[in-house]
Kinemage of the C-alpha trace (Angstrom):
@kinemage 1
@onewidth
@group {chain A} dominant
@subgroup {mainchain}
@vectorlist {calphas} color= white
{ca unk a 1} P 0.000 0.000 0.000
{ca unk a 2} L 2.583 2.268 -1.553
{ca unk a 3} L 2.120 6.218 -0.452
{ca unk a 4} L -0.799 5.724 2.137
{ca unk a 5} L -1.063 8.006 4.625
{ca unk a 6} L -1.126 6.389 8.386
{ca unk a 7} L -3.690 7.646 10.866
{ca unk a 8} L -4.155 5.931 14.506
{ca unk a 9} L -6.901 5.817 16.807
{ca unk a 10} L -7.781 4.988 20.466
{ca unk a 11} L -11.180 4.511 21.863
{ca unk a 12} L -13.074 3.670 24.454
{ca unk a 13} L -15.973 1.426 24.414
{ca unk a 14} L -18.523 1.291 27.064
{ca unk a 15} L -20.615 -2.068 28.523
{ca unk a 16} L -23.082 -3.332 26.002
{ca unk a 17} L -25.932 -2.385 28.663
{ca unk a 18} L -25.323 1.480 27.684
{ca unk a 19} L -23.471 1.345 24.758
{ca unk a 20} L -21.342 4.663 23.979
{ca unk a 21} L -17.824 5.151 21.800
{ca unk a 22} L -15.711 7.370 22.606
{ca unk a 23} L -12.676 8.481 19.835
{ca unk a 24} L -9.873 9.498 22.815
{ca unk a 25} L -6.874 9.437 20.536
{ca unk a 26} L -6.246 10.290 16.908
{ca unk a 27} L -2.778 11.030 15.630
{ca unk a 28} L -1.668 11.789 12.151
{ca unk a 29} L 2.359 9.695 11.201
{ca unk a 30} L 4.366 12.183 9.206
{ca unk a 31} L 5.796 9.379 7.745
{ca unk a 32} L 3.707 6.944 5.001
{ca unk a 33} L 2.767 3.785 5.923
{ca unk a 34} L 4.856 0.729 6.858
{ca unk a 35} L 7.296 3.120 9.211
{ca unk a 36} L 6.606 1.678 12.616
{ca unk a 37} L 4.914 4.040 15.179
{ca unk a 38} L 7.867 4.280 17.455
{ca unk a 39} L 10.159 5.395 14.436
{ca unk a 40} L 7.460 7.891 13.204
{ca unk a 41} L 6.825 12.064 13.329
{ca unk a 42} L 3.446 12.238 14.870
{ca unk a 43} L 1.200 15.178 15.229
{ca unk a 44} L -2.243 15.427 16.658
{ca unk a 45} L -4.935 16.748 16.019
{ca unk a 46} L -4.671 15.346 12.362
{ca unk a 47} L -3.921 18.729 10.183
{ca unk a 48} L -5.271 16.726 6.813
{ca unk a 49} L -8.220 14.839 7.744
{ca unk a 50} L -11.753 16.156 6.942
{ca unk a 51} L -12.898 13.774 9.834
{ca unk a 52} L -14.448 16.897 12.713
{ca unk a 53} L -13.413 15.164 16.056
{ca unk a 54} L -9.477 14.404 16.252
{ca unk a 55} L -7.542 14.206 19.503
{ca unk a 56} L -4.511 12.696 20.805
{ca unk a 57} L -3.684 9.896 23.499
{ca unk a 58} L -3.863 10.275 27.499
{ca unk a 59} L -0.620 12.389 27.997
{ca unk a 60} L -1.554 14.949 24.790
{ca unk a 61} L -5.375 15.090 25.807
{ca unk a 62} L -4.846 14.243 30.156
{ca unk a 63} L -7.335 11.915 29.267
{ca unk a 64} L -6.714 9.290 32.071
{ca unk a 65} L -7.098 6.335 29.587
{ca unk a 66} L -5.909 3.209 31.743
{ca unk a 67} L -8.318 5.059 34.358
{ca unk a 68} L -11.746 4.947 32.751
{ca unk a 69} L -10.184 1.618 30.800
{ca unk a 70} L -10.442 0.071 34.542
{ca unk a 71} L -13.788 1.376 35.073
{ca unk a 72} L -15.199 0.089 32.103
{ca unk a 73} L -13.983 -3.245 32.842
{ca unk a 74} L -15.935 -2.781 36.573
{ca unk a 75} L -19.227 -2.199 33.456
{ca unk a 76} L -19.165 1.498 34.508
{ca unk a 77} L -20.346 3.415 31.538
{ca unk a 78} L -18.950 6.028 29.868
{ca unk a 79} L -21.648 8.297 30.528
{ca unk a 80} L -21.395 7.640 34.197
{ca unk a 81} L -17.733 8.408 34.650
{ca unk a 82} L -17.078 11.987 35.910
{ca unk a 83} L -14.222 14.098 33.447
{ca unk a 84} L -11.161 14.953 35.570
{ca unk a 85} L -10.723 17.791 33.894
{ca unk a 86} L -13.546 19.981 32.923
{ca unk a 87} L -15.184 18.212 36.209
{ca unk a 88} L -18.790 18.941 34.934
{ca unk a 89} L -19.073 16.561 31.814
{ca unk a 90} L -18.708 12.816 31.600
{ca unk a 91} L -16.466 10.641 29.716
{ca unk a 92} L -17.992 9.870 26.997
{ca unk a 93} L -17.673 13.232 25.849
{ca unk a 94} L -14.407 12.912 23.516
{ca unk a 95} L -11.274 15.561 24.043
{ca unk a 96} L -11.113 18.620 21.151
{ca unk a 97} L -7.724 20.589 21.284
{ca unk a 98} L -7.144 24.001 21.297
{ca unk a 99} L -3.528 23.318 20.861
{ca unk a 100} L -1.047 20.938 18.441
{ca unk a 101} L 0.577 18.369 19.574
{ca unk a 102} L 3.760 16.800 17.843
{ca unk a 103} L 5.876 13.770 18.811
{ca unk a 104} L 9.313 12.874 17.492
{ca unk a 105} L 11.298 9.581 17.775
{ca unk a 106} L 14.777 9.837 19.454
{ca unk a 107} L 18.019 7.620 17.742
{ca unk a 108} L 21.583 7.290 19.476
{ca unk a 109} L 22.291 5.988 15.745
{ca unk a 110} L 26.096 7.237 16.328
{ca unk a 111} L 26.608 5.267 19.427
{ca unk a 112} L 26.344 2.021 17.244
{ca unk a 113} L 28.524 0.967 13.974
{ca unk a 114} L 27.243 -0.545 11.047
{ca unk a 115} L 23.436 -0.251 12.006
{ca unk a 116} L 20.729 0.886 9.006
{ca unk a 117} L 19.483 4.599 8.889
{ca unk a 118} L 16.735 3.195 6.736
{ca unk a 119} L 12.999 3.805 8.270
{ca unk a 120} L 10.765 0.814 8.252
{ca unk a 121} L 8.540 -1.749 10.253
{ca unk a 122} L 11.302 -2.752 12.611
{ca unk a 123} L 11.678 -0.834 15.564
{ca unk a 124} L 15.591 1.548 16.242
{ca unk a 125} L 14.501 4.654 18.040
{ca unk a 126} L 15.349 4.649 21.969
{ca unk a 127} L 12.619 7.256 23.292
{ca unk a 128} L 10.855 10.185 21.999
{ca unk a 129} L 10.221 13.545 22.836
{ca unk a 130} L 6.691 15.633 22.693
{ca unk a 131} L 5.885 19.199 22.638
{ca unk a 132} L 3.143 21.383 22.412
{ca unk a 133} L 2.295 24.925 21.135
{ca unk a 134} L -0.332 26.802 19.047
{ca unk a 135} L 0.901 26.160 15.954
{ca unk a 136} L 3.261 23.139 14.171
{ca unk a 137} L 6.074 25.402 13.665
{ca unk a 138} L 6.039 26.477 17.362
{ca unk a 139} L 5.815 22.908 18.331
{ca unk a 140} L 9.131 22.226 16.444
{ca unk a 141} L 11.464 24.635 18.306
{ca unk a 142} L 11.689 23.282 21.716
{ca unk a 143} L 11.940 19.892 20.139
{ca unk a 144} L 14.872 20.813 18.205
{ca unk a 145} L 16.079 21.591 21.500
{ca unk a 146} L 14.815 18.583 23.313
{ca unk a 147} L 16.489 16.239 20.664
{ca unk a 148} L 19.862 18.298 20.449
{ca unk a 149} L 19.716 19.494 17.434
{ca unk a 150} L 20.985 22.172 16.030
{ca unk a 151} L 20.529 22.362 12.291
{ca unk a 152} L 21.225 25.956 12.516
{ca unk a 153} L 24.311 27.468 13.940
{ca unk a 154} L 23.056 29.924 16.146
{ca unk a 155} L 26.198 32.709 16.731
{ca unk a 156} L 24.343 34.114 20.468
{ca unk a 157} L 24.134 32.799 22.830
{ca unk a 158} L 20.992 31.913 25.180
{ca unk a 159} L 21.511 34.994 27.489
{ca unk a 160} L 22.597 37.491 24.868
{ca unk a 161} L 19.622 37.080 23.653
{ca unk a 162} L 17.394 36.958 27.038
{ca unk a 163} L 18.654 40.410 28.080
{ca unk a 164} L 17.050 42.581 25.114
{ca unk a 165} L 13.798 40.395 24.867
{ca unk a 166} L 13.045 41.184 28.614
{ca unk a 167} L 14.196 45.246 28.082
{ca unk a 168} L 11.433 45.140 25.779
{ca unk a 169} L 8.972 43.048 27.678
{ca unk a 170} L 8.872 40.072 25.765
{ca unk a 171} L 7.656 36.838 27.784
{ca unk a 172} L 5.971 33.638 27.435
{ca unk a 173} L 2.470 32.860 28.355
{ca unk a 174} L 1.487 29.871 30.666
{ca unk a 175} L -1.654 28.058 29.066
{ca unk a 176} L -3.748 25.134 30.137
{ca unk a 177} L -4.032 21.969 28.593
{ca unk a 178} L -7.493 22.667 26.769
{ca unk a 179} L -9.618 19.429 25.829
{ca unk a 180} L -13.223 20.839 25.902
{ca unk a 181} L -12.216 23.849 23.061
{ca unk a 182} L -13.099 26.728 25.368
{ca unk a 183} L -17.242 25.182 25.813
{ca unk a 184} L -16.742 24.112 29.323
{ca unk a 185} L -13.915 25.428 31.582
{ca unk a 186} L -11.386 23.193 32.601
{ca unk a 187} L -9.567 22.493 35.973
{ca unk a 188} L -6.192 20.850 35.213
{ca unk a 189} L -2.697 21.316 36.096
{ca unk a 190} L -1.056 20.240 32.851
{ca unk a 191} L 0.032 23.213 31.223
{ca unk a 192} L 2.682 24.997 28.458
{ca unk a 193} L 4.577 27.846 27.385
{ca unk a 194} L 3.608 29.990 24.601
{ca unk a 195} L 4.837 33.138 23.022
{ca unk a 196} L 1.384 32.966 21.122
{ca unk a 197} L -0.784 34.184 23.728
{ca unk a 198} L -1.560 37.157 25.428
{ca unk a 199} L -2.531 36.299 29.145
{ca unk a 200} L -2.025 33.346 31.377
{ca unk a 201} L -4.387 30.763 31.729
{ca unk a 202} L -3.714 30.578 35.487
{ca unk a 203} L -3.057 33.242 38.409
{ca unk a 204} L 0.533 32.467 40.399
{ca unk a 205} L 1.122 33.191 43.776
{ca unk a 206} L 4.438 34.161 45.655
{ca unk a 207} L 5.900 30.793 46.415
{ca unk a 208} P 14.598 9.191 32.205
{ca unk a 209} L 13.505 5.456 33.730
{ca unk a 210} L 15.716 5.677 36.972
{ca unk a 211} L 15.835 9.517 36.816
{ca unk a 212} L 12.000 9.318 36.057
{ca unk a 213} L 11.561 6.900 39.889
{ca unk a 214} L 13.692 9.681 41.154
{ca unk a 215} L 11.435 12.342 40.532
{ca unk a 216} L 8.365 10.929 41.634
{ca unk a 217} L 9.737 9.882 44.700
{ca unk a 218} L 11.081 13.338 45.165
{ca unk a 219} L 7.824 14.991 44.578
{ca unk a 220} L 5.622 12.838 46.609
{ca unk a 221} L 8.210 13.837 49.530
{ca unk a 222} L 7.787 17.351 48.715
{ca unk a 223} L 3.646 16.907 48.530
{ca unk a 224} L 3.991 15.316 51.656
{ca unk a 225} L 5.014 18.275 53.485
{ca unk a 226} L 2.624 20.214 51.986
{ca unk a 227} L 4.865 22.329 49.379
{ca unk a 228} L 3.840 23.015 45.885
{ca unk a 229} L 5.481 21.035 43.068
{ca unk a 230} L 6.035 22.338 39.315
{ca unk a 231} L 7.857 19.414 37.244
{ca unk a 232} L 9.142 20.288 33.679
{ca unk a 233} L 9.278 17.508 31.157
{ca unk a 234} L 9.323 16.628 27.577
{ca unk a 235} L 9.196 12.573 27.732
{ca unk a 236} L 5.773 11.230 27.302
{ca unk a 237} L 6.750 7.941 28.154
{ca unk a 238} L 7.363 9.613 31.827
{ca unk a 239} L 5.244 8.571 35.120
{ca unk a 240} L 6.434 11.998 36.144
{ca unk a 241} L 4.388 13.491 33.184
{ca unk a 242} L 1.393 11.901 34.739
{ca unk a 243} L -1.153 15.594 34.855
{ca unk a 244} L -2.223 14.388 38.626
{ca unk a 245} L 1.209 13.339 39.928
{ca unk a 246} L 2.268 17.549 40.800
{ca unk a 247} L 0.842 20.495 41.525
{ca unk a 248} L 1.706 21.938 37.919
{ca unk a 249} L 3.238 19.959 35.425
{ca unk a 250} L 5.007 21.852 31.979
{ca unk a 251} L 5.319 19.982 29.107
{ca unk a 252} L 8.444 21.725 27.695
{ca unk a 253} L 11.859 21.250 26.660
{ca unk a 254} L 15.260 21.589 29.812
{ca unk a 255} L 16.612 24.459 28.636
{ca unk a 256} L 18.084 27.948 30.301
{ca unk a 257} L 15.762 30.099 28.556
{ca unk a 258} L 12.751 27.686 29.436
{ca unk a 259} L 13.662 26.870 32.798
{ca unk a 260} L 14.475 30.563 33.880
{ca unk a 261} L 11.017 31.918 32.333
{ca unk a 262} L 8.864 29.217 33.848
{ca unk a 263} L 10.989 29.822 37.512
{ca unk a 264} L 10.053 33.373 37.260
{ca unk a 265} L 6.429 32.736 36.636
{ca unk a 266} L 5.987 30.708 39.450
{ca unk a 267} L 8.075 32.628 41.535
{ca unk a 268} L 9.955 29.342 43.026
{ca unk a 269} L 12.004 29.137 46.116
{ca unk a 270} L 14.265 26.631 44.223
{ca unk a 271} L 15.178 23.805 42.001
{ca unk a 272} L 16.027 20.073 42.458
{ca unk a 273} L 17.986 19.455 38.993
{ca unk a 274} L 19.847 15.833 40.821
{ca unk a 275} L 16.612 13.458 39.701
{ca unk a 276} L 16.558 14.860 35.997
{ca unk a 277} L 19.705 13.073 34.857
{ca unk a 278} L 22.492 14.229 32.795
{ca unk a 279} L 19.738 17.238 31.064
{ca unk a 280} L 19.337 19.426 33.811
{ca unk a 281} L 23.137 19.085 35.029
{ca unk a 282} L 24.456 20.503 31.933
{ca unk a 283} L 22.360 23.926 33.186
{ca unk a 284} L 23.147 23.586 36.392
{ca unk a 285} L 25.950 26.327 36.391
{ca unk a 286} L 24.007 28.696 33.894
{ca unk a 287} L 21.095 28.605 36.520
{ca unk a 288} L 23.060 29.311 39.452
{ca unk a 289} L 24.664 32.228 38.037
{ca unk a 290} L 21.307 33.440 37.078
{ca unk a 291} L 20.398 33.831 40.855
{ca unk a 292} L 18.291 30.120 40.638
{ca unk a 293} L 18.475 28.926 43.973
{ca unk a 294} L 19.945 25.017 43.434
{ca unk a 295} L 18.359 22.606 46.134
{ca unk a 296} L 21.311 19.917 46.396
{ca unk a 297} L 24.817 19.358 45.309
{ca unk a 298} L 26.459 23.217 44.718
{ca unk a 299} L 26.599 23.960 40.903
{ca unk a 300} L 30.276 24.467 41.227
{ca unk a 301} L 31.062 21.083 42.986
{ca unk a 302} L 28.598 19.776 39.925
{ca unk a 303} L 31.011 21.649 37.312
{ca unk a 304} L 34.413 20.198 39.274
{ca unk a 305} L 33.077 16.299 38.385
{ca unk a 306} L 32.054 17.034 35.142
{ca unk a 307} L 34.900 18.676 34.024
{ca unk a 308} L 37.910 16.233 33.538
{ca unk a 309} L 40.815 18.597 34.578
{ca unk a 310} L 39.081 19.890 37.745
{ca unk a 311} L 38.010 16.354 38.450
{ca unk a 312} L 41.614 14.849 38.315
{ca unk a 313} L 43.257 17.815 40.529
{ca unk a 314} L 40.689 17.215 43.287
{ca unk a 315} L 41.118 13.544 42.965
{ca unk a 316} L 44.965 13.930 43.583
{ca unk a 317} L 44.560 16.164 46.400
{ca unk a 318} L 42.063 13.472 48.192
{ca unk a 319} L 44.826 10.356 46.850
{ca unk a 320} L 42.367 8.891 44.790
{ca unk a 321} L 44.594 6.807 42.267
{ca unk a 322} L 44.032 7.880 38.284
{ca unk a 323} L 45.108 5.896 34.938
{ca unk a 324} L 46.803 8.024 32.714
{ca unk a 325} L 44.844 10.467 30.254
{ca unk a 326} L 45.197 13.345 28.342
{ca unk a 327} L 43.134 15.846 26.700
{ca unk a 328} L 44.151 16.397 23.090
{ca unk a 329} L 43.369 18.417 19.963
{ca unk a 330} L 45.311 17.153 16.989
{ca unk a 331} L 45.242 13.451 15.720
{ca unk a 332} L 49.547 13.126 16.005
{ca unk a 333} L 49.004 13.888 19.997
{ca unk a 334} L 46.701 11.660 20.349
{ca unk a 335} L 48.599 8.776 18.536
{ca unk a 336} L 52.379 9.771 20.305
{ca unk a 337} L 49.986 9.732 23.606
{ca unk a 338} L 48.923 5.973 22.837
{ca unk a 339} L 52.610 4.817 21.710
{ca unk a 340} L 53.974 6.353 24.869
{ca unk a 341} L 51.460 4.354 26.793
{ca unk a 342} L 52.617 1.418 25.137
{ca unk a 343} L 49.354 0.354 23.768
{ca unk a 344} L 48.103 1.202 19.967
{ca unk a 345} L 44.143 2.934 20.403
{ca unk a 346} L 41.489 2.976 17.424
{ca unk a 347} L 40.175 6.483 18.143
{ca unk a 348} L 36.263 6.366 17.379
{ca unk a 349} L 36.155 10.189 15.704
{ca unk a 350} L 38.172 11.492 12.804
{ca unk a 351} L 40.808 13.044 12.781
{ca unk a 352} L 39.020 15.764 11.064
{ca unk a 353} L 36.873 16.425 13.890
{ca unk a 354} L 39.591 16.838 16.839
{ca unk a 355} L 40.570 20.562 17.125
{ca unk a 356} L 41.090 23.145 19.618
{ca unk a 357} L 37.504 23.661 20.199
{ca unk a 358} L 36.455 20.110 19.958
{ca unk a 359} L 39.289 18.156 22.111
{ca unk a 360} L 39.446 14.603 22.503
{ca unk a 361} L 39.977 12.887 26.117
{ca unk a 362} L 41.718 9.072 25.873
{ca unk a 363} L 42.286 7.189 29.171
{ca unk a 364} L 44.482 4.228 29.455
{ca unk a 365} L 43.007 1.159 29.311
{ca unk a 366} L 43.692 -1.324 32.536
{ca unk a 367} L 42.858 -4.725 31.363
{ca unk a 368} L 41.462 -7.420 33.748
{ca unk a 369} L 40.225 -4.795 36.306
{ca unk a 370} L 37.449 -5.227 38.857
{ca unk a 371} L 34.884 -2.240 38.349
{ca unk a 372} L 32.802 -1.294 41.482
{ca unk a 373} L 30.402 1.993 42.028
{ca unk a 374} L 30.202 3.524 45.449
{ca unk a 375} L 27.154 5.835 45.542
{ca unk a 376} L 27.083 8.408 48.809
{ca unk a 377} L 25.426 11.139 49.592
{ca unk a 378} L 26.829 13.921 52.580
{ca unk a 379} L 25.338 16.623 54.461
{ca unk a 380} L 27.633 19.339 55.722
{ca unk a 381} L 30.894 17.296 55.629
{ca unk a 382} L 29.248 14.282 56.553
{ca unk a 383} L 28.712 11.183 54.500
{ca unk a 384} L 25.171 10.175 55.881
{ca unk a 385} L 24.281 7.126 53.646
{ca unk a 386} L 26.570 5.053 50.944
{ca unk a 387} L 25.706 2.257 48.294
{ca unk a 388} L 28.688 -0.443 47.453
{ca unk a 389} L 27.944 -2.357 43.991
{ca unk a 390} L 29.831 -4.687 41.939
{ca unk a 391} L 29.691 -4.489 38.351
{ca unk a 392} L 29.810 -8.462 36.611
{ca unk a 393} L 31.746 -7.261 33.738
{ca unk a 394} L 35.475 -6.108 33.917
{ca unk a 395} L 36.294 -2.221 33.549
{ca unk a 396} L 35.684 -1.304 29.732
{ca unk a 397} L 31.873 -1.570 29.814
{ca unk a 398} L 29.706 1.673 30.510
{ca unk a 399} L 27.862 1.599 32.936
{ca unk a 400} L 24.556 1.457 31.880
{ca unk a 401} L 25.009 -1.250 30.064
{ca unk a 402} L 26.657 -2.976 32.817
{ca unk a 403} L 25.147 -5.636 35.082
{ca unk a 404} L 25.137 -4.195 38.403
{ca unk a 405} L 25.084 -6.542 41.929
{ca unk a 406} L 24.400 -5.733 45.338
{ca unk a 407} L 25.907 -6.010 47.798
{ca unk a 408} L 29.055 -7.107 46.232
{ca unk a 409} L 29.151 -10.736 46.091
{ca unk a 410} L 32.776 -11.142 44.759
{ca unk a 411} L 35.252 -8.500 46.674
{ca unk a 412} L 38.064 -8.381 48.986
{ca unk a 413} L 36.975 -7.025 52.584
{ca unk a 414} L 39.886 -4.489 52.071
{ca unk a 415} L 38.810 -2.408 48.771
{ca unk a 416} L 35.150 -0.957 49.748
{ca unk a 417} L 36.787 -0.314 53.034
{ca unk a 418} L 39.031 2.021 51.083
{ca unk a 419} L 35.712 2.830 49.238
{ca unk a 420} L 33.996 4.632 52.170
{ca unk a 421} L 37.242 6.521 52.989
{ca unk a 422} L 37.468 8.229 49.854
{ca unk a 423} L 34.192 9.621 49.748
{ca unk a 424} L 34.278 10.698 53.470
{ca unk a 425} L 37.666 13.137 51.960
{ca unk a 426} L 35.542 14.469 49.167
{ca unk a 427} L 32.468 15.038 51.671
{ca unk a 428} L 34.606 17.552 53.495
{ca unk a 429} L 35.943 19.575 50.665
């Protein structure tokens, strides 16, 4: 079926005592058919169908699908189920957006040699990302950003351009997520940023899958003692972009310019940036220098262990033992590096690509090592808590592709001794 266009659908059926259908979810692949969903540009609502009622799935719409899905299957019809958001109509009245939606597929293509670029029935993305904004070219900014992409080199940077757009009074808008098209108002806490707009939706007042467990546990500790929660997120595929898991949830890209505007909005007391995973770290700095108070480790201890040169002095200082590396920036420094470590390297990058601005770090290798991960976490000086774990596979493999153990089932008494001494020297630094 050569150049067909691909449109999916969810819906909700209720009990053949009342029967009502209910079209929840209607999304429009980019892509012609026989690309497989996960691999596929989708946008919703469908921008070339004649058909009049189009929406998307639960986390476009905050239609709580698996929700009334339960219920039906208690023979609870749809017409008897109360809508969580507009709180006045039932279920079986289907969403109609206000808004666009637009999904994109994620590859780490790179990461892999000698895999297919070629689009088909067989599954290669990793994730995805979603955004959503008035229009379809709106929609596509922030996931350019999301994806890290940059088609277009950009010569400002993100605050060189902040500076003159607030002189002039230029700001985004906070809107709600809205599925009833302005007929019925709506109570939900699933909102965006738009520079389309020209109010808020809402009034403020003065106040990954690992990373994703994080988060949630983070917030309901935060709920818990009764402060407000605002989580920013762009993965769909996220418990923490459930609408009725925070007080206010944005469904935006991590970015400086995003982040900043939606923490002046709110008017936050802080920022927890340690459950978002590597995303929020790489703005970590950039915040803190903007005034963001940083709930957590200190930006600048966060900068130290992700840059390698800072990271190796402080590691001397404490006597934690290093293999040899070297930052380099020409392909001969890199190879006279290797010889003098007495082992040939295949670098994986060109030789075209390693400059000056783009160097290249190589470690030494140390065959037949033992790789173990001691996790800690100190309060003013003070290690309070640690986590020993033994990796099954010998130094070389990263860690997330690593099978982890614990407690260590296969280590001398002697090393994670040494383990918890280290950290206890970097806890008081």
């Amino acid at each position: 079926m050569k150049g067909w266009e691909e449109i999916e659908y969810e819906v909700e059926v209720s009990p053949k005592l009342v029967f009502f259908i209910a079209n929840i979810s209607s999304l429009q692949n980019f892509d012609p058919l026989g690309i497989h969903t996960g691999e596929s540009i989708a946008i919703a609502p469908s921008q070339s169908s004649s058909l009049p009622v189009l929406a998307l799935a639960s986390k476009a719409t905050s239609y709580p699908l698996a929700c009334i899905a339960a219920k039906l299957g208690l023979n609870i019809p749809l017409n008897e189920i109360k809508n969580s958001v507009t709180k006045v109509t039932s279920a079986r009245f289907e969403p109609s957006l206000g808004y666009v939606v637009v999904k994109i597929p994620r590859w780490d293509l790179k990461k892999f040699s000698r895999v297919s670029r070629l689009l088909s029935s067989s599954l290669k993305s990793v994730g995805e990302v979603m955004s959503i904004g008035r229009t379809i070219p709106e929609t596509r900014i922030p996931e350019g950003q999301s994806l890290d992409r940059r088609p277009i080199p950009w010569l400002r940077e993100e605050l060189a351009v902040r500076r003159p757009r607030q002189e002039v009074g230029i700001s985004p808008f906070v809107k709600q997520i809205d599925t009833a098209a302005a007929e019925f108002p709506v109570f939900t806490n699933y909102i965006y940023m738009t520079y389309n707009a020209a109010k808020h939706h809402i009034k403020f007042h003065n106040r990954g899958v690992v990373f994703d467990w994080c988060a949630v546990r983070a917030i309901g500790t935060l709920r818990e003692k009764g402060l407000p929660t605002v989580m920013v997120n762009y993965n769909p595929e996220t418990v923490s972009t459930d609408y009725d898991e925070v007080d206010r949830l944005y469904f935006e890209n991590i970015c400086l310019e995003t982040i900043l505007g939606i923490y002046e909005a709110e008017s936050s007391r802080g920022a927890i940036l340690s459950m978002g995973g590597q995303t929020p770290t790489n703005i970590a700095l950039s915040l803190y220098c903007q005034n963001v108070k940083i709930y957590g480790t200190c930006p600048e201890m966060i900068d130290t262990a992700e840059d390698r040169s800072k990271l190796s002095r402080l590691s001397d200082e404490i006597g934690v033992d290093q293999p040899q590396w070297k930052e380099l920036s020409s392909f001969d420094e890199a190879r006279a590096f290797c010889d003098k470590s007495g082992r040939s390297l295949e670098l994986p990058v060109a030789s075209s690509r390693c400059s000056r601005d783009h160097p290249v770090v190589i470690t030494k290798y140390i065959e037949g090592a033992k790789e173990t991960e001691m996790d800690a976490v100190a309060q003013g000086g003070k290690m309070i808590v640690h986590y020993i774990s033994e990796h099954v596979e010998n130094a070389g493999i990263h860690s997330g592709d690593a099978t982890l153990i614990h407690p260590p089932q296969d280590l001398d008494p002697r090393p994670p001794d040494r383990s918890r001494r280290l950290p206890r020297r970097l806890a008081t630094r």
